[in-house]
Each structure stands twice: as structure tokens, then as C-alpha cells.
C-alpha positions in Angstrom: 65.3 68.1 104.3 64.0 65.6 106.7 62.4 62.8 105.0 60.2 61.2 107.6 57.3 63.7 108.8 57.4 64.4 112.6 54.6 65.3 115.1 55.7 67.8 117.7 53.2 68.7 120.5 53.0 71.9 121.9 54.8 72.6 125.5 52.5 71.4 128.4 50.4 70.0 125.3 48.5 73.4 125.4 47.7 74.0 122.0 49.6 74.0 119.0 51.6 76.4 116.8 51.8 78.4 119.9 55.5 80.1 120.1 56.8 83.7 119.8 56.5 85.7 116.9 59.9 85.7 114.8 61.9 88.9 115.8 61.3 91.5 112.8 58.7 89.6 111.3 54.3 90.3 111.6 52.1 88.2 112.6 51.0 87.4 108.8 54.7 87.0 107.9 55.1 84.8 110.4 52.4 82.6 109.8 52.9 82.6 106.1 56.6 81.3 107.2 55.0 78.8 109.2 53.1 77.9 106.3 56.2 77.2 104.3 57.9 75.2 107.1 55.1 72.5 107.7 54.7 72.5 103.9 58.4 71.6 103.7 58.4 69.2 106.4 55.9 67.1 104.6 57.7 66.4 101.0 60.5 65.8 99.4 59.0 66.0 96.0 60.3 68.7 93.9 57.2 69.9 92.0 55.7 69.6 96.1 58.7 72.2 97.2 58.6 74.5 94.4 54.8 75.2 96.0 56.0 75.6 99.5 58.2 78.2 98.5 55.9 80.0 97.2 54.0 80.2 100.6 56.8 82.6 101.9 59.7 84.3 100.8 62.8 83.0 101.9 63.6 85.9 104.2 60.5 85.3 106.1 61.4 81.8 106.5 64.9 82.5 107.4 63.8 85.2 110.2 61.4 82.7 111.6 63.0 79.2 111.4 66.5 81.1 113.3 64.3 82.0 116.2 62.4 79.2 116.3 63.8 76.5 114.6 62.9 73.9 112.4 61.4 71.7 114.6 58.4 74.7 114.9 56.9 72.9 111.7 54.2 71.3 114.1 52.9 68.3 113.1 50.1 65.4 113.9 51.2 62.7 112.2 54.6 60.8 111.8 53.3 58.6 108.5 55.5 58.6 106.0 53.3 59.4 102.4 54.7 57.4 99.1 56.2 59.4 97.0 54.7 60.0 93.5 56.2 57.7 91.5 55.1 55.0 94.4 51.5 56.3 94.3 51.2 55.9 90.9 52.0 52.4 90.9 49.8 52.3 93.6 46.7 53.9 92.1 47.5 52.1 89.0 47.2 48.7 91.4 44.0 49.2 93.0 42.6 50.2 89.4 43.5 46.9 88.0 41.9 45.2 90.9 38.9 47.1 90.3 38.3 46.1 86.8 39.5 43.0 87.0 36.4 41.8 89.9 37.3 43.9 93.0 34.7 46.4 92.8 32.4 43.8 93.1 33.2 42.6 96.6 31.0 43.9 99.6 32.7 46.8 100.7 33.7 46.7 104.8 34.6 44.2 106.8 35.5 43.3 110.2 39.0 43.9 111.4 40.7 42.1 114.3 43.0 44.3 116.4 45.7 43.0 118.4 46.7 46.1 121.2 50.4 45.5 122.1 51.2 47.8 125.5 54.6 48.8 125.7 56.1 50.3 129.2 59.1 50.7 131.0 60.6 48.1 133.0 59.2 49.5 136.0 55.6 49.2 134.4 55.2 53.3 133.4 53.0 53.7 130.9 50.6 51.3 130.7 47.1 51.8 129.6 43.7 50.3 131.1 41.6 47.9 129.4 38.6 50.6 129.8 41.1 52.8 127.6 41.4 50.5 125.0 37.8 49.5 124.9 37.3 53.1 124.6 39.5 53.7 122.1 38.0 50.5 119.8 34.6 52.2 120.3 35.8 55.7 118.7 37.4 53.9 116.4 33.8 52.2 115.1 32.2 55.3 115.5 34.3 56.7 112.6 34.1 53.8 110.8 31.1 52.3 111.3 28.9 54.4 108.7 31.4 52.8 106.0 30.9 49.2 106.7 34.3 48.7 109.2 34.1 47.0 112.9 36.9 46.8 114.5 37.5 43.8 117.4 39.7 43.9 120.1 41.4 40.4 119.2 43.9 39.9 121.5 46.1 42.6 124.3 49.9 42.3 125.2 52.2 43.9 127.8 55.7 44.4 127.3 58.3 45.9 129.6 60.8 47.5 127.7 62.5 50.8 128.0 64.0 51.0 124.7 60.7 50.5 123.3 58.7 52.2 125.4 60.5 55.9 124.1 60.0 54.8 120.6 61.0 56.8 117.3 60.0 55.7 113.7 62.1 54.5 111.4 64.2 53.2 113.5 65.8 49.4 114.9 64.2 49.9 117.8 60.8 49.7 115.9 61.5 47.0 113.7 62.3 44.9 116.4 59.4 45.6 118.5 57.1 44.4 115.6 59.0 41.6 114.7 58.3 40.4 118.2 55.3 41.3 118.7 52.6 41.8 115.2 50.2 39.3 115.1 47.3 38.3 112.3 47.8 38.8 108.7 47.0 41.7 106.2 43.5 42.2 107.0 44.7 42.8 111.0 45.2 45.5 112.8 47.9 45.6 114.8 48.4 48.8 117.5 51.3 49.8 119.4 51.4 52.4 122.3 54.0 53.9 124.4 55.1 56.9 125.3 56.9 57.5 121.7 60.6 59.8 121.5 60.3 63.6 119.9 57.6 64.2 121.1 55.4 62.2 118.7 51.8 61.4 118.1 51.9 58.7 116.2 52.8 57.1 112.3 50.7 54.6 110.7 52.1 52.0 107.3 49.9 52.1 104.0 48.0 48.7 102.7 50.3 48.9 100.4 53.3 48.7 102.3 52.7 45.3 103.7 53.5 43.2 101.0 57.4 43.9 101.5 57.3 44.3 104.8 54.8 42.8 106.7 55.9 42.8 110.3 56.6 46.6 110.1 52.2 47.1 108.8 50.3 48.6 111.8 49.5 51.7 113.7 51.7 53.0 116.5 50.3 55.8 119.1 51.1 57.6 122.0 49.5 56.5 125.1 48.4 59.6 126.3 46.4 60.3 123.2 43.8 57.4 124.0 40.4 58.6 125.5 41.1 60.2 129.5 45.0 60.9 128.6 47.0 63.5 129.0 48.0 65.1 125.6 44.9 67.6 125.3 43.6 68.6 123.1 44.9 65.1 121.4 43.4 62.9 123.8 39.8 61.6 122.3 41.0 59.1 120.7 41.3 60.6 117.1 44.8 60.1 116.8 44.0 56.3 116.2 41.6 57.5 114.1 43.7 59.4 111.8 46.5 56.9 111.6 44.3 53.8 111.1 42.9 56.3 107.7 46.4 55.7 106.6 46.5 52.6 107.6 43.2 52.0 105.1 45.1 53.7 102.6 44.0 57.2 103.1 46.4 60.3 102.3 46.6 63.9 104.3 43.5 65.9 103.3 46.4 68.7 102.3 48.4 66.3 100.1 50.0 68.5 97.6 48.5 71.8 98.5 46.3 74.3 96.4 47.8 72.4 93.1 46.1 69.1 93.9 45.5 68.5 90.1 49.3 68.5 89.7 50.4 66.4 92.5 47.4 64.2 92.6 46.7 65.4 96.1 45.1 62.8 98.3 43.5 61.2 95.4 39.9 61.8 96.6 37.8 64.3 95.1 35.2 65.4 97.9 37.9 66.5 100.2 38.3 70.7 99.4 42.0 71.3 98.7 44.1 73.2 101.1 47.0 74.6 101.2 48.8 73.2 104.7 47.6 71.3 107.6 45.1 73.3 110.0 45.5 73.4 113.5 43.2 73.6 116.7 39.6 74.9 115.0 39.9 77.3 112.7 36.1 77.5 111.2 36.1 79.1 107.8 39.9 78.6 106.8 40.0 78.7 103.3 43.5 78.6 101.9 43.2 77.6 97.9 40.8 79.5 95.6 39.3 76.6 94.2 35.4 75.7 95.7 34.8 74.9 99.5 36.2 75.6 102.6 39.3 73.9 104.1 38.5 70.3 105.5 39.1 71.5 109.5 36.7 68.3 110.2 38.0 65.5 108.4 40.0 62.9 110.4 42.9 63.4 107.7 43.5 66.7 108.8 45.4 68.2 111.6 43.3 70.1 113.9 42.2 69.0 117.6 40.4 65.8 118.2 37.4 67.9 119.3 37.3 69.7 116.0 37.4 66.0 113.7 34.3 64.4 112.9 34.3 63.1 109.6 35.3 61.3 106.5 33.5 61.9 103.2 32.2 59.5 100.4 35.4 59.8 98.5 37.6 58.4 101.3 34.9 55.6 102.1 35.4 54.7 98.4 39.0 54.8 98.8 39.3 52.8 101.8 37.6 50.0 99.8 39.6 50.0 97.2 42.1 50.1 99.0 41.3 46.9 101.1 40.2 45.0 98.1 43.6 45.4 96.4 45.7 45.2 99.6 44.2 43.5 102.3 41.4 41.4 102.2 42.1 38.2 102.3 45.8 38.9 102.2 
């Protein structure tokens, strides 16, 4: 089981999820194996496995994964989620905080954001300043109705070509951001390049920074900034999504259907659903509990075009989140 969550774009970024049906298997078989491979992809939690099993049965997801292969389990986002005991700690934290004076504090703030370039040594890769401007402004346009600006602070360049084809988790990342983060807690700090496997992007939690703090920030693809090239992931909400987790928000499909026994993304406007949603699909309703999947939140999966919002709950969260982690840190 891989442990860190990948994003895989489609070939040509045309869509997503689009390959061959497995050989033997319908179409619902094959998407119900789908299912089961994303699920899988995103956990390593037992009680989080035993429901992804249940999505297909292990011949379906045999048939599939040998035509296909693993790496079919498309994916967004490269941010690695806490696992439960970690997020009960965590939630246990920010409840503290809130008792002991933090929900008293003026929700929102402004956030600085250093924008570190990274290119080859030939200079491939770089993005404009209207790009980044533009990017900043979808960024407040999310955030804005929850009381968060965010500044462009500061810009960098950097030629390098091992860090230009970056991967997560890896020494290559560590030591771009122990060059190269700036600010404290309470700043952002945003990497682009062209990014190895295929990525989107990964993001660090609030909560992450204490031990680590040069690893805390967002890193993205280049082409997914407003006018690239990775349609349909190229308005901007790629930044969007990871700077939720960077604000401490979880996948809208954290622990599936059975959200009330995984604690799901710990936000109770969001519907539950059973695995990420791709492209558009209006209506999708995968758990029997009320409301419709969440195709439009930011902390879904689907196409930039399709996001649009965050709800109450994750405004909430986001300021709990900052009070316990980041303001002032």
C-alpha cells in the first residue's frame, strides 16, 4: 500500500479517469473497481480499508488493476492526511485553544505569500508575474467571503533541474525549502515547477509546522496556474484546494459513507461521499445519508470549472485551525 497519495493527470491532460474498460469486466464493475482503487490509494487506516473493500469485490479489482494498473487510481491531490490517531490529537488541540480564549479572536487575517519559481537551468518553466497575480486573485476570491487576503509578499526564481521535476516526500523537497521558505507560521509559502509523476500538487497541515517548519507550504504545478496547460486543472483551483489543507481542511471524502466512524473531514455541512468525484458529475450521490455529493467544494476532486465553494463548516474550521496553529506562530 502506498502511503503518500499521488495525483496522476490524465494523458494529454484530457480528462480524467479516462482509460479502457478492464477486459471481462462492465462498465459498472469497472467503475465500482475504480472506486476501490482511489479509496485504497487514500488510506492506510484499517477501519478506512475494510470500507474500500467493500466498494468492489476483489475479482473486480484484480481484473481492473492487471489491465490498468495501480497507478489508474487517479488523483488531485498529493497531501498526505494525518492519520487518526494524529487527528485526534489534533482536534483535541484546537479544542483546548478554543476554550481556553481562541474562539474569541477575530476570525481571518491577512496572509503574506512568498512565490518561489523553480525552472531548469535553461530557464523552462517559469511562470509570469500576470500568472501569479492571477493566481493570488482566485485565491481571494475563495477566501475572501471568510475573512482571508492573501498578499503577494515577495517572488523568487531558482534554476534547478533537480528541483524543477519535483516529487513529495522526497530530499529533493526538503532541500528546496530549506533554501528557499521564508516568513513564519502565519505565511504562505508557494512552490511551482513542473513536479515528477505527473503531479498536481501536496500541501502541509497547520499542524505540521511546529516540527517541521521549513517543510509548511503549498507546492503546485506550474501549468495548473490560470492560462496553463493542464486543462481542465488550469483555473487556478489547484492552489485553491491545497492552500484548504494548508488551513487545515481534510478531503470532502475523508473516510467515505462511514464518516461517523472515521471522523471524516471533521466538518458537518460537507454531505458525505463515498470517493473523490471527478470532471462534473451533477447529482452523484454515493452514501445514503442526506444531500448530494459535494462535486462543488474546493476539497473535492472534480475540474476547476466545476469548484466553487467552501461551506460554513470549513470557514469555521479554517479558523480554528489558524487560532491554534498559526496565528501569531
Amino acid at each position: 500500500m502506498r502511503t503518500w497519495q499521488r495525483v496522476v493527470l490524465a494523458a494529454s491532460w484530457i480528462g480524467i479517469g479516462v482509460v479502457g474498460c478492464a477486459d471481462d469486466l462492465t462498465e459498472e464493475q469497472e467503475g465500482r473497481a475504480r472506486e476501490r482503487l482511489v479509496c485504497e490509494t487514500m488510506t492506510t487506516e484499517p477501519s478506512e480499508l475494510a470500507e474500500c473493500d467493500a466498494l468492489a469485490s476483489d475479482y473486480e479489482y484484480d481484473a481492473y488493476v492487471s489491465r490498468v494498473g495501480e497507478d489508474a487510481g487517479l488523483h488531485r491531490c498529493a497531501t498526505l492526511h494525518p492519520p487518526l490517531f494524529e487527528r485526534d490529537l489534533i482536534e483535541n488541540e484546537v479544542r483546548d485553544r478554543m476554550t481556553q480564549g481562541g474562539a474569541s479572536l477575530v476570525p481571518g487575517a491577512t496572509i503574506n505569500v512568498y512565490w518561489h519559481t523553480i525552472t531548469t537551468s535553461s530557464g523552462q518553466g517559469g511562470v509570469t508575474a500576470q500568472q501569479i497575480n492571477s493566481q493570488i486573485n482566485v485565491l481571494n476570491a475563495a477566501y475572501g467571503s471568510y475573512g482571508y487576503t492573501f498578499v503577494l509578499a515577495g517572488t523568487n526564481t531558482t534554476a534547478n533541474d533537480t528541483w524543477y521535476n519535483l516529487t513529495d516526500g522526497t530530499t529533493a523537497e526538503r532541500n528546496m525549502k530549506n533554501a528557499l521558505r521564508q516568513g513564519t507560521a502565519d505565511d504562505l509559502n508557494v512552490y511551482s515547477a513542473n513536479l515528477g509523476n505527473d503531479l498536481l500538487g501536496w500541501a502541509t497541515f497547520p499542524s505540521d509546522y511546529r516540527r517541521s517548519p521549513k517543510m509548511d507550504g503549498v507546492v503546485l504545478l506550474n501549468a495548473s496556474l490560470p492560462g496553463g496547460n493542464a486543462a481542465p486543472y488550469n483555473l487556478g483551483d489547484t492552489a485553491t484546494h491545497e492552500v484548504g489543507h494548508w488551513m487545515g481542511l481534510y478531503h470532502t471524502f475523508q473516510g467515505g459513507c462511514a464518516r461517523q466512524a472515521t471522523k471524516g473531514d471533521m466538518v458537518a455541512d460537507t454531505p458525505a461521499e463515498a470517493s473523490p468525484a471527478f470532471g462534473c458529475p451533477v447529482g452523484r450521490n454515493t452514501c445514503s445519508t442526506p444531500g448530494n455529493d459535494p462535486i462543488e467544494n474546493f476539497m473535492d476532486y472534480t475540474d476547476d470549472a466545476c469548484m466553487d465553494e467552501f461551506t460554513a463548516g470549513q470557514g469555521s474550521r479554517m479558523d480554528s485551525l489558524w487560532v491554534t496553529y498559526r496565528q501569531g506562530k
